[in-house]
C-alpha positions in Angstrom: 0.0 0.0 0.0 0.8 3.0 -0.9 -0.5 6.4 0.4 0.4 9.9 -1.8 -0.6 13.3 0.0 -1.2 16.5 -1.6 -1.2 19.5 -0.2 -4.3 21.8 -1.4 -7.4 20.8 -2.9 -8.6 19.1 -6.4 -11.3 22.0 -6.4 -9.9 25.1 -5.5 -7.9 26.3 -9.0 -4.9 25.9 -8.5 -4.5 22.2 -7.1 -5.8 20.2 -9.7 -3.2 16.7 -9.1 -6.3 14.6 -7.9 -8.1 15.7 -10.9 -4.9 14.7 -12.7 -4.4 11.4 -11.0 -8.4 10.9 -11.9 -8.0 11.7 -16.2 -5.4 9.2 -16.2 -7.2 6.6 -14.3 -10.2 7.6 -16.6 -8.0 7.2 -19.5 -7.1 3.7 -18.2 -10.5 2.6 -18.2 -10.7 2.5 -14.7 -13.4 4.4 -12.4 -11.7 6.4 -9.8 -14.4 8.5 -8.0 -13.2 11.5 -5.4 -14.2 10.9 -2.3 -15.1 14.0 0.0 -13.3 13.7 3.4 -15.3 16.5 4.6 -18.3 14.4 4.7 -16.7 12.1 7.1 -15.4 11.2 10.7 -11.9 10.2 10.7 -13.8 6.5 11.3 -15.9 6.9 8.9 -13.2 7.4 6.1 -11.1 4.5 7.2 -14.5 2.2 6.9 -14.8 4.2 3.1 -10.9 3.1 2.4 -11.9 -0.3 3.2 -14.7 -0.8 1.6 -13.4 0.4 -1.7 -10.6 -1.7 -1.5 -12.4 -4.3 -0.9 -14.8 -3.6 -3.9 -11.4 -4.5 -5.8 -10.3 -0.5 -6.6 -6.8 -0.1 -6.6 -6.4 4.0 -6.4 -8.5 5.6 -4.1 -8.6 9.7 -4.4 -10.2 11.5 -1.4 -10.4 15.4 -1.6 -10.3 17.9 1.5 -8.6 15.6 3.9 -7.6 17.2 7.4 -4.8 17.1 9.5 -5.8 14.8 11.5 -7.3 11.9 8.9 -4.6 12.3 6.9 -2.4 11.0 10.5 -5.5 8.7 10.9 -4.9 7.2 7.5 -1.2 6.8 7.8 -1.4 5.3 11.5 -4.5 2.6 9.5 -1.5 2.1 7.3 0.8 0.9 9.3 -1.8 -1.5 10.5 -2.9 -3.0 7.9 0.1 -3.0 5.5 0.9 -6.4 5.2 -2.7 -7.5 4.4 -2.6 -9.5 1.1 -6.4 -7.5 0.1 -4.1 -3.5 0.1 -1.5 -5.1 -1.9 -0.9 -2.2 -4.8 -3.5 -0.2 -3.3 -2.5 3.4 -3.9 -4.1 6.5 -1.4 -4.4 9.7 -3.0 -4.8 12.3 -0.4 -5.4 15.9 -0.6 -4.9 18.3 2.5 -7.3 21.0 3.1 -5.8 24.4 2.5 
């Protein structure tokens, strides 16, 4: 597993790399939605990693991450690492501005 954070958002004009990250995924054939961290608990976004990876995506993009799930996702990381169902699962993370 592999976790990528950006600082800035997709949205705001000027930090467009998990919009980037998204047209090449689109381009790849593959469905790569943006998930809003603002809309969850640190909790609540873990459970979201999970259950995408467990739906088989392999790059997950997540948009308007905070301090503090950003640490959250790092420390569920280190957890769950060497857990044969997040091999080449890659985290795209954006930091709130």
């Amino acid at each position: 597993m592999q976790i990528q954070v950006f600082m800035g958002n997709a949205g705001d004009g000027q930090t467009n790399k998990l919009q980037s990250v998204q047209d090449r995924l689109d381009l790849a054939g593959q469905r790569a939605p943006i998930i809003q961290a603002g809309a969850y608990a640190e909790d609540g976004l873990l459970q979201m990693l999970e259950v995408r990876a467990a739906a088989g995506q392999r790059e997950i993009l997540v948009d308007d991450c905070s301090r503090q799930q950003i640490l959250r996702v790092l420390e569920w990381q280190s957890c769950v690492e060497h857990e044969p169902r997040f091999d080449g699962l890659v985290i795209h993370l954006a930091r709130k501005d």
